[in-house]
mmCIF file of the N, C-alpha and C atoms, coordinates in Angstrom:
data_MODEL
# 
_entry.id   MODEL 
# 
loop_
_atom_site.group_PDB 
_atom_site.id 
_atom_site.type_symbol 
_atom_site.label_atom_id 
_atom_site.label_alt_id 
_atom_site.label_comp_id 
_atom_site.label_asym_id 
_atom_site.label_entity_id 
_atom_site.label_seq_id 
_atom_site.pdbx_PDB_ins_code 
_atom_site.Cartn_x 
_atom_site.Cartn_y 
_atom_site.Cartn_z 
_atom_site.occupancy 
_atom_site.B_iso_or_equiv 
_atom_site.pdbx_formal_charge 
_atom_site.auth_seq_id 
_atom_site.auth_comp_id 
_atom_site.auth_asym_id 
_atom_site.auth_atom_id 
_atom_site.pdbx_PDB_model_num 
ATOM 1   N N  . UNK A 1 1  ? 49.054 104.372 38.413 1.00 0.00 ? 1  UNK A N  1 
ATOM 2   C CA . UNK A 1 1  ? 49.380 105.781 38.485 1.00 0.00 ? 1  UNK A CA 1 
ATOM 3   C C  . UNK A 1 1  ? 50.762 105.991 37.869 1.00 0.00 ? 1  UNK A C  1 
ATOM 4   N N  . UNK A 1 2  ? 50.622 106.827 37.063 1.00 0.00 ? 2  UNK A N  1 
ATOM 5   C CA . UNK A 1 2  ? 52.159 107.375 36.160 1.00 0.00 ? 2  UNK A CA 1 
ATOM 6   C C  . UNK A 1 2  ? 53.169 107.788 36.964 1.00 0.00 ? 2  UNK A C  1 
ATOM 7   N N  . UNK A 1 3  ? 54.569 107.574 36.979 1.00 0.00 ? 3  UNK A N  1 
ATOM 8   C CA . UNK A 1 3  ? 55.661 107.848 38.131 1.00 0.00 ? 3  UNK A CA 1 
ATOM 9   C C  . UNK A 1 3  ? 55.970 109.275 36.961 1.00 0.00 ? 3  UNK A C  1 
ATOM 10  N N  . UNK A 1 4  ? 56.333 109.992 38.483 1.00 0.00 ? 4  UNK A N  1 
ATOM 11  C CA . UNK A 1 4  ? 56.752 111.484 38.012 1.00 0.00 ? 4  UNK A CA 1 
ATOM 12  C C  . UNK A 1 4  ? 57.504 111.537 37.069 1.00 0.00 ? 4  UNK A C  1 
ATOM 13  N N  . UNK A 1 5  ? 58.400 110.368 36.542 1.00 0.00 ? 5  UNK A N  1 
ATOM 14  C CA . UNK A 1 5  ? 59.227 110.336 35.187 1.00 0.00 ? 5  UNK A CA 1 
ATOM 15  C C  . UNK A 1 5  ? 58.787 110.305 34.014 1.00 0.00 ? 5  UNK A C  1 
ATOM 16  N N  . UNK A 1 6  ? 56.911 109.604 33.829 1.00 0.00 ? 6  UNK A N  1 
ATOM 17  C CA . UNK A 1 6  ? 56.500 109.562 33.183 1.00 0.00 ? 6  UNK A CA 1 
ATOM 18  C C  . UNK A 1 6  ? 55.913 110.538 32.543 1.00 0.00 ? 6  UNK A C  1 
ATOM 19  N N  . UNK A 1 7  ? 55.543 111.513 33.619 1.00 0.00 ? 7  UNK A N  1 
ATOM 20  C CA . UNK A 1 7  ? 55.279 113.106 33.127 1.00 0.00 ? 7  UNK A CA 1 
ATOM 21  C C  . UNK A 1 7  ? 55.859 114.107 32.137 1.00 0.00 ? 7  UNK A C  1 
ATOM 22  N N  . UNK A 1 8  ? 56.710 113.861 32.438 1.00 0.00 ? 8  UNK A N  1 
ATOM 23  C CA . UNK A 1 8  ? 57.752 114.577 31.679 1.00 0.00 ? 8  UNK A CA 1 
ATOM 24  C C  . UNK A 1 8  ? 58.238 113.883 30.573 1.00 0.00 ? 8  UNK A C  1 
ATOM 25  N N  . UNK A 1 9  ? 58.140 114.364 29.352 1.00 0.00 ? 9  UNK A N  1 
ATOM 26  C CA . UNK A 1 9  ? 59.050 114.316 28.020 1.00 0.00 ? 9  UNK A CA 1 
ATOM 27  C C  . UNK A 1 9  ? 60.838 114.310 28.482 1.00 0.00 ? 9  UNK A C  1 
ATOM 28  N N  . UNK A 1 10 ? 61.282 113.651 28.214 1.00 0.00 ? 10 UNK A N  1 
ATOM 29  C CA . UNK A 1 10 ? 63.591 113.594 28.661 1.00 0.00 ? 10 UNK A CA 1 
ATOM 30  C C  . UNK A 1 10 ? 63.542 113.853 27.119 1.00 0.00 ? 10 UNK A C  1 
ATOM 31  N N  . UNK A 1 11 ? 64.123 115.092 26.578 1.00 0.00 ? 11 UNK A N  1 
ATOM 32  C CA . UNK A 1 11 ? 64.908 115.088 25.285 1.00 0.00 ? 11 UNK A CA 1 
ATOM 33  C C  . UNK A 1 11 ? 66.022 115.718 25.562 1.00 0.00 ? 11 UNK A C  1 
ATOM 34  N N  . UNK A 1 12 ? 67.353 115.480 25.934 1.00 0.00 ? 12 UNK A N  1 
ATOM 35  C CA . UNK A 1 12 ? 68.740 116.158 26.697 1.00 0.00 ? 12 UNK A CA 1 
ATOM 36  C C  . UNK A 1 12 ? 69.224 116.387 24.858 1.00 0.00 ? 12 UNK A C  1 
ATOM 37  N N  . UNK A 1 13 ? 69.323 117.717 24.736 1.00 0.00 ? 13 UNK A N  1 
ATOM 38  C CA . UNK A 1 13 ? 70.562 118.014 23.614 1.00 0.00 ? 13 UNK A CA 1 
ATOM 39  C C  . UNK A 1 13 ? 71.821 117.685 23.658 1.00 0.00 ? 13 UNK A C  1 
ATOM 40  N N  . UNK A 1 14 ? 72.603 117.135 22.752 1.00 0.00 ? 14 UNK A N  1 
ATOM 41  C CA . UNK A 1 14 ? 73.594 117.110 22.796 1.00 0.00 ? 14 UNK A CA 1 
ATOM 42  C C  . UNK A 1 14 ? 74.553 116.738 21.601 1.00 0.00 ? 14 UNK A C  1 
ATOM 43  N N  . UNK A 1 15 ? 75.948 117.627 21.741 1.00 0.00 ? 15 UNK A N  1 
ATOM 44  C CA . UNK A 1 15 ? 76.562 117.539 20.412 1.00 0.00 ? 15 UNK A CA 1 
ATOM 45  C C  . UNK A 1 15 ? 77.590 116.976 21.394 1.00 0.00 ? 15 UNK A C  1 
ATOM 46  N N  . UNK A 1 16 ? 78.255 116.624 20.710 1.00 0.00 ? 16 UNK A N  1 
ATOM 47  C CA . UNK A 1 16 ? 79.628 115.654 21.213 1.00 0.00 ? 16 UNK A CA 1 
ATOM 48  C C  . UNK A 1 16 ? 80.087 115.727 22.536 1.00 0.00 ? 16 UNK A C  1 
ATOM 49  N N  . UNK A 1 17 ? 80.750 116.115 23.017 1.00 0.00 ? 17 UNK A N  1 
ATOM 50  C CA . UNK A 1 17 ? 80.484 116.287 24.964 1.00 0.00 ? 17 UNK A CA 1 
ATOM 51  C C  . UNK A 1 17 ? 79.997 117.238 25.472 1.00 0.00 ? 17 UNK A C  1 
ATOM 52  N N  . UNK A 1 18 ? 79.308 117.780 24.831 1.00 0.00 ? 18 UNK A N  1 
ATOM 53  C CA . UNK A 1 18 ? 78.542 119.190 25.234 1.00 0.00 ? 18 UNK A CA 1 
ATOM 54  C C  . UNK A 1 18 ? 76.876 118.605 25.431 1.00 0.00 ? 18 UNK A C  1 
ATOM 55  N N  . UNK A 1 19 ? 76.295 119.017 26.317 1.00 0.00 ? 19 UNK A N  1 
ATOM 56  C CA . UNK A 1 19 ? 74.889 118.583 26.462 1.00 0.00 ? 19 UNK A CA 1 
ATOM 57  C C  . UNK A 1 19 ? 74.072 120.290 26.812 1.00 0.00 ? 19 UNK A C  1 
ATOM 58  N N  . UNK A 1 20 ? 72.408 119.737 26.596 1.00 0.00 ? 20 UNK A N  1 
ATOM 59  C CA . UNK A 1 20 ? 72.055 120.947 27.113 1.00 0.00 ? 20 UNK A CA 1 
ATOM 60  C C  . UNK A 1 20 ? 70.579 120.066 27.895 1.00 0.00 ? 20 UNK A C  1 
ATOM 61  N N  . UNK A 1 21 ? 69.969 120.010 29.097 1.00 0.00 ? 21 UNK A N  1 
ATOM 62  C CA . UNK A 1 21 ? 69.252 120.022 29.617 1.00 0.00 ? 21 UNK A CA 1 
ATOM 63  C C  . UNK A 1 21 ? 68.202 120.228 29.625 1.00 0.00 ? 21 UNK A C  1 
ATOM 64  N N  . UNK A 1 22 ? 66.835 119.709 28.510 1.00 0.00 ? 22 UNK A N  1 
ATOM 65  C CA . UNK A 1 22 ? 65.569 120.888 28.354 1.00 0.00 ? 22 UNK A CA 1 
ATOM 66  C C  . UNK A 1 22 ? 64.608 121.801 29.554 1.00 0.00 ? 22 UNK A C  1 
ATOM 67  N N  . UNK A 1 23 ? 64.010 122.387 29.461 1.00 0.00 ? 23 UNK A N  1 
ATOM 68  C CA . UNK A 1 23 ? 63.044 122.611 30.447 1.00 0.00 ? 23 UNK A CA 1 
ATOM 69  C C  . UNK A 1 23 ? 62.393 121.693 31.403 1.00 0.00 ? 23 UNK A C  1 
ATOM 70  N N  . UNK A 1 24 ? 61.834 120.825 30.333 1.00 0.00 ? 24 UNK A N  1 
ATOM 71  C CA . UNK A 1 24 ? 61.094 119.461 31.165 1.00 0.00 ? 24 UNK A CA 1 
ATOM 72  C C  . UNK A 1 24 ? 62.372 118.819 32.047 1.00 0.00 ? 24 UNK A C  1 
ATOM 73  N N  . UNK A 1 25 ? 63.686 118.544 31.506 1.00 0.00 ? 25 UNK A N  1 
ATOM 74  C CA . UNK A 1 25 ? 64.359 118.206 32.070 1.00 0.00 ? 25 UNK A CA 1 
ATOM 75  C C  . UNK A 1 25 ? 65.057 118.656 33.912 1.00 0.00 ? 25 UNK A C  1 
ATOM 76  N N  . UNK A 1 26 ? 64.999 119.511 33.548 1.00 0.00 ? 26 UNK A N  1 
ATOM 77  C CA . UNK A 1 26 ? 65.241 120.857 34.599 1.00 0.00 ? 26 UNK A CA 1 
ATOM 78  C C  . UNK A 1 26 ? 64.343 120.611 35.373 1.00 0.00 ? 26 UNK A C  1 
ATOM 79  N N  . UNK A 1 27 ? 62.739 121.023 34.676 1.00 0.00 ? 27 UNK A N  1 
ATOM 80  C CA . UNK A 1 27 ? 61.957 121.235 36.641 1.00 0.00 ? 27 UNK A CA 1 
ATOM 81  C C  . UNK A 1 27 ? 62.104 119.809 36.470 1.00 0.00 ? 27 UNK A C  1 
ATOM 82  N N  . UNK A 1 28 ? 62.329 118.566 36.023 1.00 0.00 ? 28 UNK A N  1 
ATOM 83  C CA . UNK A 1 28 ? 61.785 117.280 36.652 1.00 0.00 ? 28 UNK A CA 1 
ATOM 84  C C  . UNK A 1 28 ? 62.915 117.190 37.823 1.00 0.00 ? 28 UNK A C  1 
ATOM 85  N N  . UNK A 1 29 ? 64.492 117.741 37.079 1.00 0.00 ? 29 UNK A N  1 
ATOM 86  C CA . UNK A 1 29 ? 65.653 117.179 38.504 1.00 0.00 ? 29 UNK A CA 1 
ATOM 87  C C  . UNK A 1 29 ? 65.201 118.015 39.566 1.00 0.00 ? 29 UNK A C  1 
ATOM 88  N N  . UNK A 1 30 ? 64.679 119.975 39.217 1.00 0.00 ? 30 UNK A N  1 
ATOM 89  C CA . UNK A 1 30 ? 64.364 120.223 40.779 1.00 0.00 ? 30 UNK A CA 1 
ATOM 90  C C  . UNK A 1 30 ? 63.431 119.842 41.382 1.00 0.00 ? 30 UNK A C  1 
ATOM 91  N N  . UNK A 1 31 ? 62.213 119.508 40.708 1.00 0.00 ? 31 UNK A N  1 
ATOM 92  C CA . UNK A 1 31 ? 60.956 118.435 41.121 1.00 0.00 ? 31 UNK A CA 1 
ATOM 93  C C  . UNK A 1 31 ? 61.310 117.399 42.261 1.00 0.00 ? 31 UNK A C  1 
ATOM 94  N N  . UNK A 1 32 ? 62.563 116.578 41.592 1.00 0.00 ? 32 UNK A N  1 
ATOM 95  C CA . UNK A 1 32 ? 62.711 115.831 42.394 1.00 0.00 ? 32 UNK A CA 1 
ATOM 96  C C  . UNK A 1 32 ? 63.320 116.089 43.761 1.00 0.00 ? 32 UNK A C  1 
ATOM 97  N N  . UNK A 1 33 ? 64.474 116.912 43.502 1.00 0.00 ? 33 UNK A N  1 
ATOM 98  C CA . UNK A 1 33 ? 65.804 117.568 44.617 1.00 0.00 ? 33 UNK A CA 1 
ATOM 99  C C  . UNK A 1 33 ? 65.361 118.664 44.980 1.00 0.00 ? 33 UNK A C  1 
ATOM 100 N N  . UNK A 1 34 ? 64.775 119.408 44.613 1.00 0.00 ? 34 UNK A N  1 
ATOM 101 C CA . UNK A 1 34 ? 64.863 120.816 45.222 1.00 0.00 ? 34 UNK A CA 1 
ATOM 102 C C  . UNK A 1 34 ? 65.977 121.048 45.079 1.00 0.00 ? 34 UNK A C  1 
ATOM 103 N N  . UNK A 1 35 ? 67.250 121.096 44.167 1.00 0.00 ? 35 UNK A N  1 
ATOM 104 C CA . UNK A 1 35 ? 68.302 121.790 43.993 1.00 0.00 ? 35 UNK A CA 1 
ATOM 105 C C  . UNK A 1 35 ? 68.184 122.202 42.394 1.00 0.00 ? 35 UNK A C  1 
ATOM 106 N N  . UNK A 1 36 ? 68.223 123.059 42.236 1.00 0.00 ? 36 UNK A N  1 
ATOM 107 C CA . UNK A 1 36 ? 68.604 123.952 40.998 1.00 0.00 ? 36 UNK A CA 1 
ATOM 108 C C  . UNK A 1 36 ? 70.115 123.284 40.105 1.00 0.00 ? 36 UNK A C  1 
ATOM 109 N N  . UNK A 1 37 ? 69.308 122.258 38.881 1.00 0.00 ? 37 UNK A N  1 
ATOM 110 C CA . UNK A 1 37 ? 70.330 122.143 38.059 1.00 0.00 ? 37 UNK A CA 1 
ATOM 111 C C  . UNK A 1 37 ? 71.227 123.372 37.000 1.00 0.00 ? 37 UNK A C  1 
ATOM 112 N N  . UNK A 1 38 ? 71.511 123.981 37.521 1.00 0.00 ? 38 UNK A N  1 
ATOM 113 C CA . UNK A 1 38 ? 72.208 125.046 36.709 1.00 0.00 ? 38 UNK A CA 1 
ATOM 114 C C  . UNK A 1 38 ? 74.056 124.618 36.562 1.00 0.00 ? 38 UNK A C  1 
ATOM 115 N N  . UNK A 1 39 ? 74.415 125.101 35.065 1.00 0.00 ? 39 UNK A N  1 
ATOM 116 C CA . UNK A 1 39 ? 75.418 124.948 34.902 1.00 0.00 ? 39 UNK A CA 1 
ATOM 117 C C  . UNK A 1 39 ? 75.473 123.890 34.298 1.00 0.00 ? 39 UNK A C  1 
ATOM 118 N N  . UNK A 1 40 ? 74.812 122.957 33.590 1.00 0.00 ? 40 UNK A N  1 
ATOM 119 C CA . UNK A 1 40 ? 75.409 121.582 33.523 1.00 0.00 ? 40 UNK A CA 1 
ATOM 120 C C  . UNK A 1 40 ? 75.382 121.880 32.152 1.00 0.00 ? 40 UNK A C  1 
ATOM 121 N N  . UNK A 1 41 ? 76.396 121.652 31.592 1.00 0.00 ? 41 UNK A N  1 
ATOM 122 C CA . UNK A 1 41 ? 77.071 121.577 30.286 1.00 0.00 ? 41 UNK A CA 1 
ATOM 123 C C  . UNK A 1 41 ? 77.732 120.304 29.810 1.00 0.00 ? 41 UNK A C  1 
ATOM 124 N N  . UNK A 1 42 ? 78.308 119.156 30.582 1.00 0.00 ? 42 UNK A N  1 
ATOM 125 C CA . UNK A 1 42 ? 78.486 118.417 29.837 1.00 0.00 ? 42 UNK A CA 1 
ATOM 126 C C  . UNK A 1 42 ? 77.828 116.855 30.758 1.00 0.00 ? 42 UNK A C  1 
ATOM 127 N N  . UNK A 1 43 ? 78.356 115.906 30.272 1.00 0.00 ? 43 UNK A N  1 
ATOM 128 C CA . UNK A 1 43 ? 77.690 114.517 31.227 1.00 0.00 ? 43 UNK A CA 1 
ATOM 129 C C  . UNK A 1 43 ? 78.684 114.507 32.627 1.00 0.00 ? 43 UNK A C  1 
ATOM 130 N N  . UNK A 1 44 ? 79.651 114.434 32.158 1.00 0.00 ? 44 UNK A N  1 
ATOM 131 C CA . UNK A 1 44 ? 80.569 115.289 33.588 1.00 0.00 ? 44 UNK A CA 1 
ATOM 132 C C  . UNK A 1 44 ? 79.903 115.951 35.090 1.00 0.00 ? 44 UNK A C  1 
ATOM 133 N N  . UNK A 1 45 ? 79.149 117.281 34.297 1.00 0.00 ? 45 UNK A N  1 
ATOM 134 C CA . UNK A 1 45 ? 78.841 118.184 35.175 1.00 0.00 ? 45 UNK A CA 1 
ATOM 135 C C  . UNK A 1 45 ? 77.515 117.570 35.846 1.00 0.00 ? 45 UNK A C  1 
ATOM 136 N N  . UNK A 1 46 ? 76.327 116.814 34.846 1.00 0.00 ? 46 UNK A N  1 
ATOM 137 C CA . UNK A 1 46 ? 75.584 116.452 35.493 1.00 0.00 ? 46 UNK A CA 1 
ATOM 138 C C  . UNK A 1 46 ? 75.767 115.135 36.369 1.00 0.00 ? 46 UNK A C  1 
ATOM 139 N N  . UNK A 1 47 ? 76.752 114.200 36.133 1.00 0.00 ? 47 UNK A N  1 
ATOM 140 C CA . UNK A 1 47 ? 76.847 113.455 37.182 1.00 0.00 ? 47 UNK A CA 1 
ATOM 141 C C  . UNK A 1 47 ? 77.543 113.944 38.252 1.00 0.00 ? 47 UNK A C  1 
ATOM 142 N N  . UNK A 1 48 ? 77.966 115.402 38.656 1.00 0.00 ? 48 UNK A N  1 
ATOM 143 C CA . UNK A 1 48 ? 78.687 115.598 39.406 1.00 0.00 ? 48 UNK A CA 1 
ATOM 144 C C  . UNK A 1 48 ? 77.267 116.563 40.234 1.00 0.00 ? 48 UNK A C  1 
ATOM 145 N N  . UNK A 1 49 ? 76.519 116.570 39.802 1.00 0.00 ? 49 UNK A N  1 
ATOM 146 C CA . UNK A 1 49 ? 74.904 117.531 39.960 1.00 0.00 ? 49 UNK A CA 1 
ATOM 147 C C  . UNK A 1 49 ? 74.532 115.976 41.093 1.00 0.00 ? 49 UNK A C  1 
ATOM 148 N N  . UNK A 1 50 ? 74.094 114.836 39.922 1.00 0.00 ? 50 UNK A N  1 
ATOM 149 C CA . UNK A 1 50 ? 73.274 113.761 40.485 1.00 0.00 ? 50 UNK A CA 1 
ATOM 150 C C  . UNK A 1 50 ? 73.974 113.680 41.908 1.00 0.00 ? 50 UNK A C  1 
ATOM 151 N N  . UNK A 1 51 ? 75.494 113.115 42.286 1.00 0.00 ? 51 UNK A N  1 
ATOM 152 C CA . UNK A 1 51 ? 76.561 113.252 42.981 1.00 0.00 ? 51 UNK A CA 1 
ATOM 153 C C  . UNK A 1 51 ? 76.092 114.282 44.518 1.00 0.00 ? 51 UNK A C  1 
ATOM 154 N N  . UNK A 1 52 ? 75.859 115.377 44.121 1.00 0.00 ? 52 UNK A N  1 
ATOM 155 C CA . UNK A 1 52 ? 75.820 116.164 45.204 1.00 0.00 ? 52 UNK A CA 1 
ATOM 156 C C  . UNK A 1 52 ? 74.444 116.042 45.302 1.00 0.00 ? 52 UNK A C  1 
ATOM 157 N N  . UNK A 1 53 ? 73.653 115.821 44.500 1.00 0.00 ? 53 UNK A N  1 
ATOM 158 C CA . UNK A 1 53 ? 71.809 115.589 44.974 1.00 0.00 ? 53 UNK A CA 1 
ATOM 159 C C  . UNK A 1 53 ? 71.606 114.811 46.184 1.00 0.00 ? 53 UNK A C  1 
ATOM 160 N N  . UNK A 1 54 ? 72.314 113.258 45.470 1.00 0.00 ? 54 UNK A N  1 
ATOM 161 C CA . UNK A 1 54 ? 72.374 112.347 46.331 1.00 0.00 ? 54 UNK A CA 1 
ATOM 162 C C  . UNK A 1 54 ? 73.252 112.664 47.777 1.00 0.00 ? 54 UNK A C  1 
ATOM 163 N N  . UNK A 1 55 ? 74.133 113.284 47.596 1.00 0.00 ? 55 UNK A N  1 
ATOM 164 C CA . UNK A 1 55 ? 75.148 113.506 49.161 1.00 0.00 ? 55 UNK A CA 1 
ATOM 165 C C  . UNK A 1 55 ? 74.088 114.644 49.986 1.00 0.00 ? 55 UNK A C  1 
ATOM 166 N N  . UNK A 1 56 ? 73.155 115.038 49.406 1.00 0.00 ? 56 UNK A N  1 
ATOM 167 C CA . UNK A 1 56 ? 72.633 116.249 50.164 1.00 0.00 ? 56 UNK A CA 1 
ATOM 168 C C  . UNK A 1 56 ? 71.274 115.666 50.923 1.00 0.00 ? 56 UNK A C  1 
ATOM 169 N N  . UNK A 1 57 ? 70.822 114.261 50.051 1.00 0.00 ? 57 UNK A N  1 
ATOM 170 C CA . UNK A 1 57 ? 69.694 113.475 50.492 1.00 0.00 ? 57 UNK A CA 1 
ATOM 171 C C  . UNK A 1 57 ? 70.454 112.307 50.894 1.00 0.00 ? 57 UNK A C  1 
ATOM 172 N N  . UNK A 1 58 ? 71.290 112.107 51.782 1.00 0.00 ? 58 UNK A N  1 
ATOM 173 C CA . UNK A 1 58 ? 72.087 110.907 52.215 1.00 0.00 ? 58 UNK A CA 1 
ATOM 174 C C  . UNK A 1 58 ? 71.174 110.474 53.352 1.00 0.00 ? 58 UNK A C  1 
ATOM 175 N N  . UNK A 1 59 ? 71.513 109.060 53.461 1.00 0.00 ? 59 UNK A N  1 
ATOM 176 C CA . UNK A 1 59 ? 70.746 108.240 54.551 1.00 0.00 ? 59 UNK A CA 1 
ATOM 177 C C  . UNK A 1 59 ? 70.341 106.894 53.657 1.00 0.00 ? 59 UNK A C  1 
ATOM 178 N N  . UNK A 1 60 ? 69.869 106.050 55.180 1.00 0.00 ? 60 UNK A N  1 
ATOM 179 C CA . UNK A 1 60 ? 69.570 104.353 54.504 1.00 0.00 ? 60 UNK A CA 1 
ATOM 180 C C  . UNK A 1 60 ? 68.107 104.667 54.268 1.00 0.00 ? 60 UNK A C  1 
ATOM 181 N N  . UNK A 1 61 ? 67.319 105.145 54.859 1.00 0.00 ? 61 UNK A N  1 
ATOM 182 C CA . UNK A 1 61 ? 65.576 104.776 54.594 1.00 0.00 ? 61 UNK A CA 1 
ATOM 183 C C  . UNK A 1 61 ? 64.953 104.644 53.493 1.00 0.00 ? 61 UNK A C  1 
ATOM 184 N N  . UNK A 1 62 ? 64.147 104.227 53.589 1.00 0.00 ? 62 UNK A N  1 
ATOM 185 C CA . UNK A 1 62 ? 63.555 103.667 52.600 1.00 0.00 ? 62 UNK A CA 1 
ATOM 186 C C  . UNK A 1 62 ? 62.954 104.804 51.037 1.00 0.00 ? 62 UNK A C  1 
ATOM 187 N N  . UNK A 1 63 ? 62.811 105.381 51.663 1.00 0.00 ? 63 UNK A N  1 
ATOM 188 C CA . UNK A 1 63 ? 62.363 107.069 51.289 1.00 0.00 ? 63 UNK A CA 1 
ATOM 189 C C  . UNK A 1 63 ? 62.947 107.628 50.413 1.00 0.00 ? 63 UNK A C  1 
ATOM 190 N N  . UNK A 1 64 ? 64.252 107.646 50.683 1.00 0.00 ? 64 UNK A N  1 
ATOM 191 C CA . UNK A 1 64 ? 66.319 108.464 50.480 1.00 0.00 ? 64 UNK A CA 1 
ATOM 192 C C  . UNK A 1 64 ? 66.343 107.181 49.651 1.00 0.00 ? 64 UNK A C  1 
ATOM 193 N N  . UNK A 1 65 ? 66.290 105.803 49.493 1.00 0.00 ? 65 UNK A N  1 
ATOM 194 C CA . UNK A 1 65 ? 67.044 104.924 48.741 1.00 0.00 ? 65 UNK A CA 1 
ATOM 195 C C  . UNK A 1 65 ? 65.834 105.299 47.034 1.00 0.00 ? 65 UNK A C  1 
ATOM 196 N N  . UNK A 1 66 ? 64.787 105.437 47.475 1.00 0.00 ? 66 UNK A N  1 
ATOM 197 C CA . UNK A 1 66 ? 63.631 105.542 46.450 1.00 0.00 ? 66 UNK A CA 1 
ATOM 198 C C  . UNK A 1 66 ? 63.986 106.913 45.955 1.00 0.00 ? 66 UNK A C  1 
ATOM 199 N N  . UNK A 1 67 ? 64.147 107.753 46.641 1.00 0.00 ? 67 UNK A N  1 
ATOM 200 C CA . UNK A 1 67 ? 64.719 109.511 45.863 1.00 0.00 ? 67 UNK A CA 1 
ATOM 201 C C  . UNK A 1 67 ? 65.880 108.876 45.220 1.00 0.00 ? 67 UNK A C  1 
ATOM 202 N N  . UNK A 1 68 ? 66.823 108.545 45.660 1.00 0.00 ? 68 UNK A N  1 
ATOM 203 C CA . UNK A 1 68 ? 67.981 107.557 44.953 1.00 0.00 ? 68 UNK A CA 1 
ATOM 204 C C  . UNK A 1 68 ? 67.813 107.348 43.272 1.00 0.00 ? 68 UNK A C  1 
ATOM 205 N N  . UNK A 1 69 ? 66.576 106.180 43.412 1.00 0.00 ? 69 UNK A N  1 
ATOM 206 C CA . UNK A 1 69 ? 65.941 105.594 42.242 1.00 0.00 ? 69 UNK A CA 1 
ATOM 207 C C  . UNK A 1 69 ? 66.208 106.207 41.792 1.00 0.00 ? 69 UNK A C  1 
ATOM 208 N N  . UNK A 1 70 ? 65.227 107.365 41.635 1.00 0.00 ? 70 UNK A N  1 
ATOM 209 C CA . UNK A 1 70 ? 64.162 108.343 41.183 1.00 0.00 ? 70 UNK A CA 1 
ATOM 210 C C  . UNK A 1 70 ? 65.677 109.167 39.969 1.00 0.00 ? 70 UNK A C  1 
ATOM 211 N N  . UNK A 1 71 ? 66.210 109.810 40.925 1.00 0.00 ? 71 UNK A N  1 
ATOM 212 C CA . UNK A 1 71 ? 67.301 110.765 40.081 1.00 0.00 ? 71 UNK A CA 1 
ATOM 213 C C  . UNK A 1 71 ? 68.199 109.556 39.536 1.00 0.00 ? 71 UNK A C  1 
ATOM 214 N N  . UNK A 1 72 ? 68.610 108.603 39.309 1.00 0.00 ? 72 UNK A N  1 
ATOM 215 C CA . UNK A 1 72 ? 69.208 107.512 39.155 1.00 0.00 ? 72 UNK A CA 1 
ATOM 216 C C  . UNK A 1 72 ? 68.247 107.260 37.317 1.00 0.00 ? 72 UNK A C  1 
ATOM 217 N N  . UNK A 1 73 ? 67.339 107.122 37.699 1.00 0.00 ? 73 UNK A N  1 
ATOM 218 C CA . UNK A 1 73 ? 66.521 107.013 36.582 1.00 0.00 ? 73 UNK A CA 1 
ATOM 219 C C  . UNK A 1 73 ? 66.226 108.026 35.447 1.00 0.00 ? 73 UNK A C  1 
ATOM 220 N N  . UNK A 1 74 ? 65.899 109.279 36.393 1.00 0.00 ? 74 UNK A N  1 
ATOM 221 C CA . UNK A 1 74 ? 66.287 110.515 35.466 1.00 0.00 ? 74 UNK A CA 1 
ATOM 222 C C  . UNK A 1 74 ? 67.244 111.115 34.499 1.00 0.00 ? 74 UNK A C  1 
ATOM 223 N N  . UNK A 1 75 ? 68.569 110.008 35.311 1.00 0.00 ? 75 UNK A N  1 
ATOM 224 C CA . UNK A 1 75 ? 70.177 110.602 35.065 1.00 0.00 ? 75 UNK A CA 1 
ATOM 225 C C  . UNK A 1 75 ? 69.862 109.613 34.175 1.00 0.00 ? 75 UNK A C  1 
ATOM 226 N N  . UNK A 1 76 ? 69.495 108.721 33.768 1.00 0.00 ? 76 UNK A N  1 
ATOM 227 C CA . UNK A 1 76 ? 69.701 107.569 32.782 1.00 0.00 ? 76 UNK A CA 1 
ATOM 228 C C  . UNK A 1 76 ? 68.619 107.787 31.269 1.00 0.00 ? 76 UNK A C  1 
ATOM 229 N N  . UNK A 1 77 ? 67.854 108.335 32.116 1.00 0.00 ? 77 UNK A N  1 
ATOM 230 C CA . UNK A 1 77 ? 66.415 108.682 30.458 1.00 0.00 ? 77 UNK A CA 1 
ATOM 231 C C  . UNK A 1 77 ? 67.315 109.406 30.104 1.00 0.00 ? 77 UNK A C  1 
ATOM 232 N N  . UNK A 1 78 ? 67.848 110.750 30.251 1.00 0.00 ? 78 UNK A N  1 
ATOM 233 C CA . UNK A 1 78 ? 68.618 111.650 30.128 1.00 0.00 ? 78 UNK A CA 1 
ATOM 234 C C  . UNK A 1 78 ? 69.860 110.988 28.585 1.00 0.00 ? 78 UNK A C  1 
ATOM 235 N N  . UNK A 1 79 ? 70.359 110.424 29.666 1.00 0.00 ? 79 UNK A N  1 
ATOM 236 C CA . UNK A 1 79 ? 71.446 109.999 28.065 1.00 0.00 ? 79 UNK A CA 1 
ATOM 237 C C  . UNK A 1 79 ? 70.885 108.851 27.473 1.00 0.00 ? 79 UNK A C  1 
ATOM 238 N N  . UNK A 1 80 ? 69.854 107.797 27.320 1.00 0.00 ? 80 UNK A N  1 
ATOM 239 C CA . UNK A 1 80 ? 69.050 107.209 26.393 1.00 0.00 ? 80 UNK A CA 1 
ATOM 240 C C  . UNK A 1 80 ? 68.304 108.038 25.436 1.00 0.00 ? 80 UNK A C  1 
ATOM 241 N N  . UNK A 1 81 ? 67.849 109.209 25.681 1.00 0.00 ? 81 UNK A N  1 
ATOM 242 C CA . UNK A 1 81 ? 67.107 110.049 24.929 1.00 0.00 ? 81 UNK A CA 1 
ATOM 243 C C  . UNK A 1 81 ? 67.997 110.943 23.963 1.00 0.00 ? 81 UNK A C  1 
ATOM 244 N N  . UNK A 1 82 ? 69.009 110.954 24.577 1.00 0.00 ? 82 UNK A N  1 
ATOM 245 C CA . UNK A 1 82 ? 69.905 111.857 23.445 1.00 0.00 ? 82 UNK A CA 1 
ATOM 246 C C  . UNK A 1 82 ? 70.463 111.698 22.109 1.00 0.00 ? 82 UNK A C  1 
# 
């Protein structure tokens, strides 16, 4: 079975520290978080996005370490694809 990352196309725009986020990109982070990536303009802003995802899904279980992954992996297709 395809992991929800696989669904989605990651093509993140970006010109020199400026990034832009596609659609696919977008619902996949609220897909995952239920938080609304808005605002993210540079790699900065979105690790400061991933940052508060993760502080908002804090905890050890097994569950929270795998949501972890999950946006961990996202945050990483993200700037491989660019």
């Amino acid at each position: 079975m395809p992991s929800i990352l696989d669904i989605h196309a990651i093509a993140m725009i970006r010109l020199g520290q400026r990034i832009r986020l596609t659609r696919p990109e977008r619902d996949l982070f609220l897909r995952l978080t239920d938080i609304e990536p808005a605002g993210i303009r540079t790699l900065a802003d979105l690790d400061a996005y991933v940052a508060r995802c993760k502080a908002y899904y804090w905890g050890v279980s097994r569950e929270t370490r795998q949501l972890h992954a999950l946006i961990d992996q996202a945050r990483a297709r993200c700037e491989r694809q660019a």
